[in-house]
N, C-alpha and C positions, 0 to 999 in steps of 0.2 A: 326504673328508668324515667327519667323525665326527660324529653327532649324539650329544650326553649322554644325552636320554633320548626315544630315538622311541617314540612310543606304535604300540600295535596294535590300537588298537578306535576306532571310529567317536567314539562316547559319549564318552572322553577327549579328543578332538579338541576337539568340541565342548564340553566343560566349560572348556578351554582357550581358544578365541576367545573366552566370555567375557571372561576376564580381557587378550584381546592386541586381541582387533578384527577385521574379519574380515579382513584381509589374514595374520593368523597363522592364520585357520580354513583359508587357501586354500592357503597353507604347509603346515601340517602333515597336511590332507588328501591333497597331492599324496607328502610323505612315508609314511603312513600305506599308502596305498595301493600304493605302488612298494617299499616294505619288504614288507609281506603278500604281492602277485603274487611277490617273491624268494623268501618262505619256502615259496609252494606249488609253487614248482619246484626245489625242495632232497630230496634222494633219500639216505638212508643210505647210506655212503661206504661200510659194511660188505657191505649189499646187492649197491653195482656192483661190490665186488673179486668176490663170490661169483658174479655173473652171467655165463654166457656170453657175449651179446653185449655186453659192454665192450670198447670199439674196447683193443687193447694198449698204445698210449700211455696215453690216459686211465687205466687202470689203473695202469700205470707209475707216474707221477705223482700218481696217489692216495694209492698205498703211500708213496712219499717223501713226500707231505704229512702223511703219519699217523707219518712220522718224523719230521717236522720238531716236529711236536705235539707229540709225546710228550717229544725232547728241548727245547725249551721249558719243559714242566713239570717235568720231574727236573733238568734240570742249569740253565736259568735263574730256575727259583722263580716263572714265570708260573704264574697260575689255572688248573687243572685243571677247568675250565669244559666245556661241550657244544660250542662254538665248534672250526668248522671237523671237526664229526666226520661231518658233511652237503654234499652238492656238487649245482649250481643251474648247469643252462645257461640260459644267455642269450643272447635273442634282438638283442644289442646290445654293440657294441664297447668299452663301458665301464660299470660298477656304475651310477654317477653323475656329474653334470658340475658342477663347481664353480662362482662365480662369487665374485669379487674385483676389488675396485676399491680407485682410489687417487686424492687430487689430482693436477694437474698437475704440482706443484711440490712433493711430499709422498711418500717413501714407505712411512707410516704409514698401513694397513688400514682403509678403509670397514668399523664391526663392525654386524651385528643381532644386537639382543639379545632374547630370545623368553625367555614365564614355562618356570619350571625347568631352562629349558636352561642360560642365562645369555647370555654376549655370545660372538660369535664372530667370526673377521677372515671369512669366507667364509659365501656361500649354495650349499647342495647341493642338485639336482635331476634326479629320475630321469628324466624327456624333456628332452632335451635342446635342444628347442624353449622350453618354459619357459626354462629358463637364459639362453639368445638375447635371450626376449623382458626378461627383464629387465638383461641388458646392455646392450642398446638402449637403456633408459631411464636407467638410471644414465649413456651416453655421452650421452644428453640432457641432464645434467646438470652436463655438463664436467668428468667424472669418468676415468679412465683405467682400463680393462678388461681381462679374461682371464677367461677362458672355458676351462676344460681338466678330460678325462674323466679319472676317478679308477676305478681298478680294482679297489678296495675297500673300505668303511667301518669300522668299529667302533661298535656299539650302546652298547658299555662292560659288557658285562653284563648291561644291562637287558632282554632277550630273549631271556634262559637259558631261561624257562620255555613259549620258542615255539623252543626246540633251537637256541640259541645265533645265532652269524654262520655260514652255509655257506662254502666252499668254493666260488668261482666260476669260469666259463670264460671270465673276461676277465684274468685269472692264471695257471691252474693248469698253462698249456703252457710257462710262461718256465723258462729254465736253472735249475738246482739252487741256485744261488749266490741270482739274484734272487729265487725262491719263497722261500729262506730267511731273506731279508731280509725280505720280504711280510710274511709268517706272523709274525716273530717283533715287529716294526713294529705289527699290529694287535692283538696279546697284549697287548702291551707297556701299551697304553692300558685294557684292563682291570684291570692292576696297579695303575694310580696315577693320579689327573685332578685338576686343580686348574679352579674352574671361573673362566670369564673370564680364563685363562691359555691362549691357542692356542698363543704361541714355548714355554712350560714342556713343555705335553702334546709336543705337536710333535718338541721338540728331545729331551727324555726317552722316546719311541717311537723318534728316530732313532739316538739314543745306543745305545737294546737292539738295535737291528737290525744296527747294528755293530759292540758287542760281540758278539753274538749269535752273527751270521756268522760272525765268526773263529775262536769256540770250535767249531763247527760243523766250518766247515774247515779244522780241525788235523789232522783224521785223514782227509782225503780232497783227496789231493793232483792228486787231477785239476779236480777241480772250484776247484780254489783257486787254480790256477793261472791257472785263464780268469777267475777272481773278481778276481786281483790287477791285471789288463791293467783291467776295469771299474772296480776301486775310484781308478787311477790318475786316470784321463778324472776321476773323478766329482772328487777333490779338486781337477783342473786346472780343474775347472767353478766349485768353491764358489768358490776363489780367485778365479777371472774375475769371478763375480757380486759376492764380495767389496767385489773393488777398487773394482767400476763403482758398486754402493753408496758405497762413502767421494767417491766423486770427485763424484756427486749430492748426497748431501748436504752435502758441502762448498759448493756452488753456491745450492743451494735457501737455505742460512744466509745468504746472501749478499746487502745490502741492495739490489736492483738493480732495475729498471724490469722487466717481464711482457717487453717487445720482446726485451731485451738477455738476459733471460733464456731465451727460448725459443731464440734464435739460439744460447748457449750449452751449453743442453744440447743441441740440436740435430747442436753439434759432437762435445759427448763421446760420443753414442751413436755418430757414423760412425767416430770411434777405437776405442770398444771392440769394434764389428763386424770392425773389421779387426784387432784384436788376437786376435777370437775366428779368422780365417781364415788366419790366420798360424799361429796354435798350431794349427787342425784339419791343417794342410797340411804341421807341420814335427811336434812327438810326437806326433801324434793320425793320421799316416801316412793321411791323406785321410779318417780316420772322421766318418761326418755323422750321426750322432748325436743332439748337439744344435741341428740346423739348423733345425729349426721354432721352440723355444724362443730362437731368436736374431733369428726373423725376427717374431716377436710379442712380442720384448721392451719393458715398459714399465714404470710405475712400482711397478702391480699385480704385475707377474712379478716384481721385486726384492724388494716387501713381503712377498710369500706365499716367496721362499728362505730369506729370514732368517728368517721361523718354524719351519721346517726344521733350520736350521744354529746358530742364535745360541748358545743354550745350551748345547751337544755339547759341546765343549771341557771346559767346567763341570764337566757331567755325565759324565763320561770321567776326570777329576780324584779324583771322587766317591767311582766306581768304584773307582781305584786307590787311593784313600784309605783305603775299608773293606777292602783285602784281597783283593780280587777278587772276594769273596765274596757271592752275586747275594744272598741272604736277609739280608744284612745293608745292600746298596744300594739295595731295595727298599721297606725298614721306610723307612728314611731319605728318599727320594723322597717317599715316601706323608708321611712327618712334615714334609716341607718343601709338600708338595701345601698339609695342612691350612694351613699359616701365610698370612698376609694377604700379597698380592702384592709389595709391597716390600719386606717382612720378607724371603719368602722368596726375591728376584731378589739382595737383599745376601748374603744367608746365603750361595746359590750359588756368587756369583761370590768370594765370599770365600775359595772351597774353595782348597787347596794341595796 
């Protein structure tokens, strides 16, 4: 979840459902509210290295958080922000719980669009009861669902002056390789936002997190090794979801009766199940992994990958185009942020 601009006061909430209604007072309240209880259990990261009772993992992983920061700002030219120099237990297995939908026959993003924020393909909610509830209703709708907990947001900045994003405990235990991805993933979107662009922001956070990574672990060849075994699964995944996208919307384009169509995709989803349990069972050496995301795959789980993935490539081009050089990728990003959505989808994909 990324909200562009979560407010932090009551009063702005309310100045706001003026202008939305009140289902955005009842929105941004629940946001408002679940953002502020995270910031009063955010503890200076400085504090718990100096404390004695800091369990030694969580310390561990503090320090490596406070490196991962740091090289983020010196060597990828991310914001030298407040963000993540604070750490927030939580009483809960995820930051926030997404929610995403999609037609039957579509997998193009159900977006809400809310004043200042803009439009967005997803709704983020910190009980994750809410979320539920309004899955439900969107499946009232004949709409296609997912529902999946996020393990951490990005404000964008706007919350520097209430000590940035913490540091949470529904991250801060993963391997070196995945925190490093984390970290540099949530930076990333303080660098550059284009608004009503989810695949740009999206695919431009996942581009830095993979450059990212890599510059990271160049010089730690333990941790890069186990990085390289995950980075594999993960490309053997994009492609899977890839394909299963091409082979969907190939179908959906396709003038056909609601009957003949259902029975159709009907089919290609028990293909691609078995294509996904062939590859866990022959390179993926039994790893199950992705077995949840396979077993609640739909049209929602396709549309929210490709905001992920679409542009990377692009953005990876981008990169090597300037040189490698993150201050000069940066500028560029943000100059393509500002330009009008199509401008800026042609310019990208234009890159060589």
């Amino acid at each position: 979840m990324r909200l562009r601009r979560l407010l932090a006061a009551a009063s702005a909430t309310t100045a706001l459902a003026l202008l939305g209604g009140c289902s955005t007072l009842a929105y941004y309240a629940q946001a408002v509210h679940g953002h502020l209880d995270l910031l009063a259990r955010a503890q200076p990261v400085q504090e718990l290295l100096a404390a004695p009772t800091t369990p030694p993992r969580l310390r561990q992983q503090l320090q490596l958080a406070q490196q991962l920061r740091r090289f983020a700002v010196d060597e990828l030219k991310l914001p030298d922000a407040r963000s993540y120099t604070r750490y927030a237990e939580l009483p809960r297995a995820a930051a926030v719980w997404n929610v995403v939908a999609a037609p039957e026959f579509s997998l193009v993003l159900r977006t809400w669009c809310f004043p200042l924020m803009g439009c967005v393909g997803y709704r983020g909610y910190f009980d994750r009861a809410d979320a539920q509830a309004l899955a439900t209703e969107l499946r009232g709708q004949g709409l296609e669902v997912l529902v999946y907990g996020v393990p951490a947001y990005s404000t964008l900045g706007w919350t520097e002056w209430l000590g940035g994003d913490p540091l949470l405990s529904t991250f801060i235990d993963w391997p070196e390789a995945e925190l490093a991805r984390l970290v540099f993933h949530e930076l990333a979107h303080q660098a550059a936002y284009a608004a009503d662009d989810t695949s740009f922001n999206e695919s431009f956070a996942t581009a830095v997190e993979r450059l990212g990574s890599r510059a990271w672990l160049a010089a730690r060849p333990g941790a890069r090794q186990q990085a390289e075994r995950a980075d594999a699964r993960r490309a053997d995944w994009r492609a899977l979801m890839q394909r299963q996208r091409e082979r969907l919307q190939a179908l959906y384009d396709e003038p056909l009766d609601v009957a003949t169509r259902r029975v159709r995709k009907a089919a290609l989803m028990d293909a691609w199940r078995a294509e996904y349990e062939a590859m866990k069972r022959g390179r993926w050496e039994g790893y199950v992994g992705y077995d949840a995301q396979v077993a609640r795959a739909n049209n929602a789980a396709f549309g929210v990958q490709a905001a992920y993935d679409e542009l990377v490539p692009a953005l990876e081009r981008l990169f090597a185009r300037e040189g490698g050089d993150w201050s000069r990728f940066l500028a560029e990003v943000r100059r393509l942020a500002a330009l009008p959505a199509a401008e800026r989808r042609a310019a990208l994909l234009a890159t060589s």
